[in-house]
Each structure stands twice: as structure tokens, then as C-alpha cells.
C-alpha positions in Angstrom: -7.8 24.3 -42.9 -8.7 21.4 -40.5 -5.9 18.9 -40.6 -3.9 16.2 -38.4 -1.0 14.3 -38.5 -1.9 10.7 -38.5 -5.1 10.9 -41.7 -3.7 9.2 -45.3 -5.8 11.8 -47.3 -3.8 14.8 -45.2 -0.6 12.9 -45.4 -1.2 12.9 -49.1 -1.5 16.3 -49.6 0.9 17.7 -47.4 3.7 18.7 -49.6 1.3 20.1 -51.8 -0.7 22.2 -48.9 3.3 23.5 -47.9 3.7 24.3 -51.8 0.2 26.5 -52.0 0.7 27.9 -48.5 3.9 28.7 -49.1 3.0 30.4 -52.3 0.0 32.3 -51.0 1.1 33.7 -48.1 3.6 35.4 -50.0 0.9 37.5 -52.1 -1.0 38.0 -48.8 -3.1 34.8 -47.5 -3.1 34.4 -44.4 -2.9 30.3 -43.6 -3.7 29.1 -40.4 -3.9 25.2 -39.8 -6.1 23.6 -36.9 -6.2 20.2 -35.5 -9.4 19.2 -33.3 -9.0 15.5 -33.1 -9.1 14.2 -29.7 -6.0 13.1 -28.3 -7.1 10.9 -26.3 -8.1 8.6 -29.0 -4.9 10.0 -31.2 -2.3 11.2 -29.6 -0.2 11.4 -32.3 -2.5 14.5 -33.4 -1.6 16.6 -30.0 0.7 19.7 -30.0 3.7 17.9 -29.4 3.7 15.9 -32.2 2.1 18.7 -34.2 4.9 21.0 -33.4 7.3 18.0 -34.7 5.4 18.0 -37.8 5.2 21.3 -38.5 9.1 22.2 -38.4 9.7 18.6 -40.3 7.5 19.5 -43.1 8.3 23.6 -43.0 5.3 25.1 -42.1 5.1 28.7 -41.9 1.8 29.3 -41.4 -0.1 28.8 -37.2 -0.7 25.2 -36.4 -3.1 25.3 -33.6 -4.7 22.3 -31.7 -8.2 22.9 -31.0 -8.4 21.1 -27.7 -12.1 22.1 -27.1 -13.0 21.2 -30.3 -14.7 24.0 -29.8 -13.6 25.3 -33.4 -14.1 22.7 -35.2 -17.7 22.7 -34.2 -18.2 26.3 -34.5 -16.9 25.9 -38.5 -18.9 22.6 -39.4 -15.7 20.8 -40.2 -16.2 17.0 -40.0 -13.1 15.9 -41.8 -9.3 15.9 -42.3 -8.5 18.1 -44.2 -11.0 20.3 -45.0 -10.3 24.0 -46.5 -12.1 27.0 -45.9 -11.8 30.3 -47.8 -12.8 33.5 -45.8 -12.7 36.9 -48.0 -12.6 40.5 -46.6 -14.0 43.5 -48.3 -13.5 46.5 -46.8 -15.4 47.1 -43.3 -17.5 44.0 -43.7 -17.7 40.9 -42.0 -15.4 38.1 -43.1 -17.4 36.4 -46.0 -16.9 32.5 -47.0 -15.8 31.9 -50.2 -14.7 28.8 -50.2 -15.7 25.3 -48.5 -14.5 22.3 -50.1 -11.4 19.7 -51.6 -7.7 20.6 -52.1 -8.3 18.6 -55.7 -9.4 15.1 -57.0 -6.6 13.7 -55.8 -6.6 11.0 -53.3 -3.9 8.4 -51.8 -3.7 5.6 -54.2 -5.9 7.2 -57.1 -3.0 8.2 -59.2 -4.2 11.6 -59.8 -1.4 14.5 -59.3 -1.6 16.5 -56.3 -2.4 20.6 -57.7 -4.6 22.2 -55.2 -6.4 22.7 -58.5 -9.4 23.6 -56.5 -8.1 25.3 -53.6 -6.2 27.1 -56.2 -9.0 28.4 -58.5 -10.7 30.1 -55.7 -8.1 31.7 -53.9 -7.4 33.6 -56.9 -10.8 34.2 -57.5 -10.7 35.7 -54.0 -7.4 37.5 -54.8 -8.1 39.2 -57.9 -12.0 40.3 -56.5 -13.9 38.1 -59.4 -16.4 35.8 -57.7 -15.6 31.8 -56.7 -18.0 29.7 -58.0 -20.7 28.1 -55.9 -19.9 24.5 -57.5 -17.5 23.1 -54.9 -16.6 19.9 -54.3 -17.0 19.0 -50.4 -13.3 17.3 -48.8 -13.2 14.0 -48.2 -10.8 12.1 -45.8 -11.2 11.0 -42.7 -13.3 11.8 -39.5 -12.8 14.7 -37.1 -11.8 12.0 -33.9 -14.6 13.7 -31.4 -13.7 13.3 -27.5 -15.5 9.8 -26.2 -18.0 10.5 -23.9 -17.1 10.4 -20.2 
């Protein structure tokens, strides 16, 4: 998942992404959280503050900071947050499953915070039936790019 510390729409979800993590990871997900926002335009969202972050809330999954932003190119993620699914069968290449929401809700819109969607296709994923190809893209807010020099 592509996250930060600074977005309302991650700030939102995050006792709900620490409740799902928390849960998967136990039967077997592995979770890994990445930050690519520049820090020069954000410095709140650099490893400093993400290592704050990550022992206030009680992560237990890898926060990296994509300095590059090398990753966050490489995956297509444009926004915070923003979820990816990989599945693994076997010998094969890691397979995406999943690319989309958390759920429907969003700060202010008075919708409970589930993972709903999330949710439904990591046990999709887990128990080998397929995810559906109706996904709902994330919304939130921009990946903050380096300025140009």
C-alpha cells in the first residue's frame, strides 16, 4: 500500500488499515507500507516522522520511504493510499489481484471504515477463489512528485 502521514483520506483509514493488517498478517499476508512523497515539499512524510508514526499507531508491518520514487512509478500509484493485492501460485510470477479502495468510506462522508473492499479480495486471494475484476480505484490525495530542479 502507498501511504503518508500528512493525507486526510490515509489519516482516516488508519486505525482501520492497523485492524486489517493486523488481522491478515496473522493468517499469512504479508503487508508492507511505502511512502514516495517528496520530502522536500512534505517533510512530515520522511522516515523520521514515518518511524514516529509507525510505533504511535502500532505498525507491524515494513514502512519504507521510497526516496527515488522510483517505486511508486514502477507500480502506477498516483495517490495516498492506494492498495495493491499481489497473489502467488506456486512457481509463478507474482500475479495482481487487486488494485483499488480500502472501502466507500471517506473523511467527513459518514460511512464506517470496514476495509469492505480490501477485505473481499484478500480472501478471495486466501481461500484460491478468483477476485473480481470490478474494483473501485483509491481516491485521496496526490503522490507529492519531487519539483523539478
Amino acid at each position: 500500500m502507498f501511504i503518508c502521514n500528512h493525507c486526510p483520506f490515509v489519516i482516516h483509514l488508519k486505525p482501520g488499515i492497523v485492524t486489517l493488517t493486523n488481522q491478515y498478517m496473522r493468517k499469512g499476508l504479508s503487508v508492507v507500507g511505502i511512502s514516495s512523497n517528496s520530502v522536500r515539499t512534505h517533510p512530515q512524510d520522511g522516515p523520521a516522522a514515518m518511524a514516529e508514526e509507525a510505533k504511535r499507531l502500532g505498525y507491524e508491518f515494513p514502512y519504507l520511504y521510497d526516496e527515488t520514487q522510483e517505486a511508486a512509478r514502477a507500480f502506477g500509484a498516483v495517490c495516498t493510499p492506494e492498495f495493491f493485492l499481489f497473489k502467488k501460485d506456486g512457481r509463478r510470477p507474482f500475479e495482481l489481484a487487486y488494485h483499488g479502495q480500502f472501502d466507500d468510506s471517506r473523511p467527513n462522508n459518514g460511512r464506517p471504515v470496514t476495509g469492505r473492499d480490501l477485505r473481499m479480495a484478500i480472501d478471495c486471494v486466501l481461500s484460491g477463489r478468483p477476485v473480481s475484476p470490478l474494483q473501485k480505484p483509491s481516491m485521496g490525495c496526490s503522490i507529492k512528485w519531487h519539483p523539478e530542479p
